[in-house]
N, C-alpha and C positions, 0 to 999 in steps of 0.2 A: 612752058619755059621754066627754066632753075635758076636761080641765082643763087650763088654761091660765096663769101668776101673772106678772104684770108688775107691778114697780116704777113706777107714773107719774110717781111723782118725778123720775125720774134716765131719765125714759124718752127723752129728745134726746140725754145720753151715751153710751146703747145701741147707736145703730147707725150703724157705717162707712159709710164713703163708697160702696164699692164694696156693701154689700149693698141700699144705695138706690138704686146704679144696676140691679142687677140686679131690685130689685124693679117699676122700673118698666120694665122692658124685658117685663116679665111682662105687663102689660095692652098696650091697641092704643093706647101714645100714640106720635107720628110722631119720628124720630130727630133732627128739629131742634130738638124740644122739647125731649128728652133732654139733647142736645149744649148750650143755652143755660143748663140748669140745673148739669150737670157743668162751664161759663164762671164760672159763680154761688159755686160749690165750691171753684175752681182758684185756687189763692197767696191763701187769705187769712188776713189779719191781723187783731190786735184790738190793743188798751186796756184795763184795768180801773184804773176810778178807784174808790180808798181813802182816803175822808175828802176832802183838797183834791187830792190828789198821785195822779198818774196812770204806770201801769207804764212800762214800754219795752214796744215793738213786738212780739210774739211770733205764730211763725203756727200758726194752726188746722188741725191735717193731718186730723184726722178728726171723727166727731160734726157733728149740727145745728148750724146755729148760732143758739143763743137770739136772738129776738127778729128774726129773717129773718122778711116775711113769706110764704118759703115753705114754711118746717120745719111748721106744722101741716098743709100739706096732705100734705107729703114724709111725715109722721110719720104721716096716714093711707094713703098708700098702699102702707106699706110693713106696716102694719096689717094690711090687707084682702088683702094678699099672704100672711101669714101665715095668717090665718084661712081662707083659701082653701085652701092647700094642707093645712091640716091636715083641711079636711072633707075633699081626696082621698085623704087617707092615712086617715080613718076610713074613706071610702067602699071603699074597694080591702080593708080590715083584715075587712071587714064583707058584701064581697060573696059571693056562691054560685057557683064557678067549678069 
């Protein structure tokens, strides 16, 4: 048995930039897909508006970014990357060698 505890609250502040790129270099997606989404990642910036009045410019070095539409699928595949490797590490913990 595994147990597992995630926060899904806070669960887009969890994970860097670089362990979403290495998640997905984990499955067979093609390196230009990779490369347009680490474009997507690269220098950006936000806003947050408070009440009428809105921040100064500040940039986003790591974490999802809320409200991308590509963090829920980024957020699954870095999921199933997890999940995955933790069944080979039961698997291998559990084998008869």
């Amino acid at each position: 048995m595994c147990l597992a505890f995630i926060n899904f609250r806070q669960a887009y502040d969890s994970f860097r930039r670089e362990e979403i790129y290495v998640a997905l270099q984990y499955f067979p997606i093609p390196n230009t897909l990779i490369r347009l989404v680490k474009a997507t990642m690269h220098n950006t910036v936000a806003k947050i508006q408070v009440q009428t009045e809105m921040t100064i410019l500040f940039e986003i070095r790591d974490d999802l970014k809320q409200g991308d539409g590509l963090a829920p699928l980024l957020f699954n595949v870095i999921m199933e990357c997890v999940l995955r490797k933790i069944q080979v590490i039961k698997t291998q913990r559990y084998s008869i060698n």
